[in-house]
C-alpha positions as CSV (number, residue, x, y, z in Angstrom):
1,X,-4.2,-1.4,28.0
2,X,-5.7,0.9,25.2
3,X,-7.9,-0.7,22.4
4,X,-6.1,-1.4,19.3
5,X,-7.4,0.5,16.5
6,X,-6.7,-1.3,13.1
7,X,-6.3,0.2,10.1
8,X,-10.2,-0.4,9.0
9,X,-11.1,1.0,11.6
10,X,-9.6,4.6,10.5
11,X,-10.5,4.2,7.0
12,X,-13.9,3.1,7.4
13,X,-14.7,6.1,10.1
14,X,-12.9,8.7,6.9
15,X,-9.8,8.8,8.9
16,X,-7.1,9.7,6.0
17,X,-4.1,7.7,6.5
18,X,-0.8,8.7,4.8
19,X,1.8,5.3,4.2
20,X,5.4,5.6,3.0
21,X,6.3,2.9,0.6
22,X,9.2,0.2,0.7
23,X,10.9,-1.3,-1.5
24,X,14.9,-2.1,-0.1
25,X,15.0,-5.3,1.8
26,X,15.1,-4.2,5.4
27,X,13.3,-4.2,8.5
28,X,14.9,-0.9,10.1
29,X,13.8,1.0,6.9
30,X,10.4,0.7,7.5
31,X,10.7,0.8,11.5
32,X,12.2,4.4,11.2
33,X,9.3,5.0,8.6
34,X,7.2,4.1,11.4
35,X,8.7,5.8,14.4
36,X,9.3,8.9,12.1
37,X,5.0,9.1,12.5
38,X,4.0,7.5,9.1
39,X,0.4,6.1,10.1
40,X,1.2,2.5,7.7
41,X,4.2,1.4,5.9
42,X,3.8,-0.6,2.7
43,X,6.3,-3.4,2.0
44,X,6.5,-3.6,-1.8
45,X,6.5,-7.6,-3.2
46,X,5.3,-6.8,-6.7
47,X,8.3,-4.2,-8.0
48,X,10.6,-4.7,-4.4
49,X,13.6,-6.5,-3.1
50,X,11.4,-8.1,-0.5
51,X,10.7,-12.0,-0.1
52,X,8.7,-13.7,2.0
53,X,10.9,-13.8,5.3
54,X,12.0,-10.7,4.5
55,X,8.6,-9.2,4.5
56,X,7.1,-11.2,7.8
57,X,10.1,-9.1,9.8
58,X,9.1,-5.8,8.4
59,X,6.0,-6.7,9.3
60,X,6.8,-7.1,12.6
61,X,8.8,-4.3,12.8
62,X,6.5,-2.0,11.5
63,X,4.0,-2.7,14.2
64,X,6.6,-2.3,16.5
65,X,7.3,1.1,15.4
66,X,3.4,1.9,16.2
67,X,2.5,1.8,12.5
68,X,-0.1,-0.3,10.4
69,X,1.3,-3.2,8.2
70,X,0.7,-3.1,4.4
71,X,1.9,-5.5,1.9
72,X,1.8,-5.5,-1.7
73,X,1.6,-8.9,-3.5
74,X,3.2,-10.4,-6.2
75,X,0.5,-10.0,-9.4
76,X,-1.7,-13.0,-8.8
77,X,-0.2,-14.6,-5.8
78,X,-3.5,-14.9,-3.7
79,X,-2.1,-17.7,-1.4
80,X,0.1,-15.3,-0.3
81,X,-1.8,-12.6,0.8
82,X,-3.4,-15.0,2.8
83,X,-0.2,-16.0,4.6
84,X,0.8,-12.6,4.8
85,X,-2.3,-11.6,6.7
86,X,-1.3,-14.8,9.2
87,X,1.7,-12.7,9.8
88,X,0.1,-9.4,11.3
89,X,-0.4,-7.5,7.6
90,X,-3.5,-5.7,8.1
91,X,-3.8,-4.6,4.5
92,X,-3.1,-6.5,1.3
93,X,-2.7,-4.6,-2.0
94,X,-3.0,-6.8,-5.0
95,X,-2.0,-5.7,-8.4
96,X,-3.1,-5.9,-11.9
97,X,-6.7,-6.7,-10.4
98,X,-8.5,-6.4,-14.1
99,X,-12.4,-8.7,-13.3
100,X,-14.6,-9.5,-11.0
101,X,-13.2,-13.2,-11.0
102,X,-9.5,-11.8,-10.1
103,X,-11.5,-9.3,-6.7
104,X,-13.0,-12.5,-6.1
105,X,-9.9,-15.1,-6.2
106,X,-8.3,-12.1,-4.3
107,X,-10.8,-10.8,-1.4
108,X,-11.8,-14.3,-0.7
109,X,-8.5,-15.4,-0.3
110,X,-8.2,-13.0,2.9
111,X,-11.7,-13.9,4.8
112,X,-13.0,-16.5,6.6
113,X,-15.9,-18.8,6.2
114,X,-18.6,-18.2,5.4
115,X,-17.2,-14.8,3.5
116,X,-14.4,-16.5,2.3
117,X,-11.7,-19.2,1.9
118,X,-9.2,-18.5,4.4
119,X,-7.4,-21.5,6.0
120,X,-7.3,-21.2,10.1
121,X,-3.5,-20.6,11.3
122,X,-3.4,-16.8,12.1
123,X,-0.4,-17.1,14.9
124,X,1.4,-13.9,14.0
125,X,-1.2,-11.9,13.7
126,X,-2.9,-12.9,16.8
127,X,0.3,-12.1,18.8
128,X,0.6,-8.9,17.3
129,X,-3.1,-7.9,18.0
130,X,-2.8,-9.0,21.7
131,X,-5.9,-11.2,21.0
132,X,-7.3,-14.2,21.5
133,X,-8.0,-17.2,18.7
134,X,-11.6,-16.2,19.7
135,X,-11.3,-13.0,19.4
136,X,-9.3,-12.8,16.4
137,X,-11.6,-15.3,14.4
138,X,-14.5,-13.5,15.2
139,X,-13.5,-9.9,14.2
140,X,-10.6,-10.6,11.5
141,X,-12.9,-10.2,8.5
142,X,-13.8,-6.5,9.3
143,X,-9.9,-5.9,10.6
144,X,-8.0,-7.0,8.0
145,X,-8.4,-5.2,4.3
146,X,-7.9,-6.5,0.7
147,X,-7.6,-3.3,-1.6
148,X,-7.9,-4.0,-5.5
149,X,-5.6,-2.3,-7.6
150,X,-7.1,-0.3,-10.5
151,X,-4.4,0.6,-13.2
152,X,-5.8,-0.5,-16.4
153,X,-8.2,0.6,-18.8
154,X,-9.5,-3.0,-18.7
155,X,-10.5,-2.4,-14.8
156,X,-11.8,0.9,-15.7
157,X,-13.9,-0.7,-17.7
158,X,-15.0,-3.9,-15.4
159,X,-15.2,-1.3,-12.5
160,X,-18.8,-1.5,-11.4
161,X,-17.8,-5.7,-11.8
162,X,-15.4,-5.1,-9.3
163,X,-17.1,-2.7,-6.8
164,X,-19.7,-5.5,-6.9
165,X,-17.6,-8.4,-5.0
166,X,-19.1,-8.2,-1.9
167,X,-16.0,-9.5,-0.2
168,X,-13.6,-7.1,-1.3
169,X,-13.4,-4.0,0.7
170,X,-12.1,-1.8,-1.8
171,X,-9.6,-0.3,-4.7
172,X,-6.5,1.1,-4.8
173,X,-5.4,3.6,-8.1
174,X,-1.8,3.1,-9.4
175,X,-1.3,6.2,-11.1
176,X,1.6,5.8,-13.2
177,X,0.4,1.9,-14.9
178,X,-3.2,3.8,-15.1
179,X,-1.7,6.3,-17.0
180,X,0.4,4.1,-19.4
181,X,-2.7,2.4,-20.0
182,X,-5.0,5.2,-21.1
183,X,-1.9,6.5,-23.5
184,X,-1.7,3.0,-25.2
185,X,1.8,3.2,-24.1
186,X,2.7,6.2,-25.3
187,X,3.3,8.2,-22.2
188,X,4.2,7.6,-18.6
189,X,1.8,10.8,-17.0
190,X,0.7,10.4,-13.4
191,X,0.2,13.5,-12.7
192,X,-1.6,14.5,-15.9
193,X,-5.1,15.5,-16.2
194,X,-6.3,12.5,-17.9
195,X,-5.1,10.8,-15.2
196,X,-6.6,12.8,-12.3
197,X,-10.0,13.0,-14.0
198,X,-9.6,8.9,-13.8
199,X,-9.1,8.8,-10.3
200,X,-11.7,11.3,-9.5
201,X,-14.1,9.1,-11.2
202,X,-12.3,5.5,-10.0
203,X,-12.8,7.3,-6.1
204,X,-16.6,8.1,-7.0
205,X,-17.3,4.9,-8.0
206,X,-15.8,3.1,-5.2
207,X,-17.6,5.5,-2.6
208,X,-21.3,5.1,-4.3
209,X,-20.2,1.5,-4.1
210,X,-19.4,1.6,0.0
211,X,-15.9,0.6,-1.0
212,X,-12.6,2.2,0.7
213,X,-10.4,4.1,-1.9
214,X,-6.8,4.3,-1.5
215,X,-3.9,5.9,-4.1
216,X,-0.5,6.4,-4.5
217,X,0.8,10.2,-4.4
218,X,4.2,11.5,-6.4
219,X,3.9,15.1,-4.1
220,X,2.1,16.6,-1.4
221,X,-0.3,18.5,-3.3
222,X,-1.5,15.0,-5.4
223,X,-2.0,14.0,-1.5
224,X,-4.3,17.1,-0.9
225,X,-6.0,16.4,-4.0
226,X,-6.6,12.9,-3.5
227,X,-8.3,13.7,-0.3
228,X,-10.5,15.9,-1.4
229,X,-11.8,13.2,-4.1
230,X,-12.5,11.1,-1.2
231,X,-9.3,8.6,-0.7
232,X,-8.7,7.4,2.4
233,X,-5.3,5.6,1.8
234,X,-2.3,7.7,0.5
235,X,0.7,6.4,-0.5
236,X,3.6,9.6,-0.3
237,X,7.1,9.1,0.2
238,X,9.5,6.2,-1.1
239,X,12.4,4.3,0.8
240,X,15.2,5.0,-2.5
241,X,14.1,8.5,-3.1
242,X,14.5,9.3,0.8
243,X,18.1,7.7,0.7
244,X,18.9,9.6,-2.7
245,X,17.4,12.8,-1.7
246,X,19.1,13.0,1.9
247,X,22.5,12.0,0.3
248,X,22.1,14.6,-2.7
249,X,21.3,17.4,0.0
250,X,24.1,16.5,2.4
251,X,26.6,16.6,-0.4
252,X,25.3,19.9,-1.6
253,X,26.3,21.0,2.2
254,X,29.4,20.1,1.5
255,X,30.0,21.4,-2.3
256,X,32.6,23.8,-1.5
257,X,35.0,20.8,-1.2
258,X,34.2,19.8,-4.8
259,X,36.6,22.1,-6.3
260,X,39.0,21.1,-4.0
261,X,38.9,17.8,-4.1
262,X,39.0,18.4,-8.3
263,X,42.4,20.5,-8.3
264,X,43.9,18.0,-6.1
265,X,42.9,15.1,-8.8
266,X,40.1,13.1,-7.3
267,X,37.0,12.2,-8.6
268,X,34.9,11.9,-5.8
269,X,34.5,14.2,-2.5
């Protein structure tokens, strides 16, 4: 049997990785996301339909599809994250990560002793690794990731706090919060350059720290872009904007009928 590679592993050997993002409750959704050759899925608890069941079958399904397992939490919620990690999640996002005390609540809430708090009852996660308690307890601290979410001026500003926690292997930039925050609230600008010139300098920081840096991406040239600056975790390509845009082109295939359909008094074709 080949060697599981975990999702560490790739990021921490500069490996880009490229993970759609869920939010619709389903575990087919993010299998096809998987099988369609997305290298992680992220299942969305924070703005998502998902609950806790809900998110322990994607999960499962995710891996079955050959991809790795992300999870965003709920803002705060570090008991969670460390259930979710029992389940097979290799990768926790947290959000609204804004001190050194919340990377440490967080980080340690996913590690074991003596890194961490971590309660022993991994049984998910070791079935879905293929290994043994052993085995499992004696590698999960390097396997398994817990990526602070920077999207506020505040962690801007307690960045170097953050990057300190040795326990926390790294950041990950939400654009579009990041960029209501630098505007005050004024503008909603993730693709602006105020923006990218604060992710090019979040991604320096987390690098000269050792830290893995992930992002989410709007296109495929923010994805290029985010590369370059040294992210290693991209998020491009959304569960409702797949559905809208498929269903918006496969109507257009069919626009001829529209007319048709209008002199014959319907409203919908």
């Amino acid at each position: 049997m080949t060697e599981k590679q975990f999702l560490a592993d790739k990021m921490r050997s500069g490996q880009p990785v490229v993970t759609s993002w869920c939010f619709l409750r389903s575990a087919m959704i993010p299998e096809i996301l998987a099988r369609a050759g997305y290298g992680a899925v992220t299942i969305d608890m924070q703005h998502g339909m998902y609950d806790f069941d809900g998110t322990v079958d994607a999960v499962t399904h995710i891996a079955l599809g050959g991809a790795h397992p992300i999870v965003r939490i709920p803002v705060g919620d570090n008991a969670l994250a460390g259930r979710l990690i029992d389940m097979g999640a290799e990768c926790i996002i947290a959000p609204m990560i804004n001190s050194k005390a919340d990377a440490e609540a967080f980080a340690r809430a996913l590690k074991y002793p003596p890194v961490g708090d971590r309660s022993w009852s991994p049984r998910r996660a070791v079935m879905l690794t293929g290994q043994t308690n052993e085995e499992y307890l004696k590698a999960s601290n390097s396997q398994t990731l817990g990526l602070a979410m920077i999207e506020t001026r505040e962690a801007i500003d307690a960045l170097d706090d953050i990057l300190s926690v040795p326990e926390l292997d790294g950041i990950f930039v939400g654009p579009s919060d990041l960029s209501l925050s630098l505007s005050n609230g004024s503008a909603l600008d993730p693709n602006g350059e105020a923006t990218a010139r604060a992710c090019a300098e979040i991604a320096q920081k987390a690098l000269a720290a050792g830290k893995l840096a992930g992002i989410f991406c709007l296109s495929g040239e923010k994805v290029e872009e985010a590369v370059s600056m040294g992210y290693r975790l991209i998020s491009h390509g959304i569960d409702t904007l797949f559905i809208d845009g498929a269903a918006r082109n496969a109507l257009g295939e069919v626009s001829w009928l529209k007319d048709k359909v209008s002199k014959a008094g319907g409203t919908g074709y």
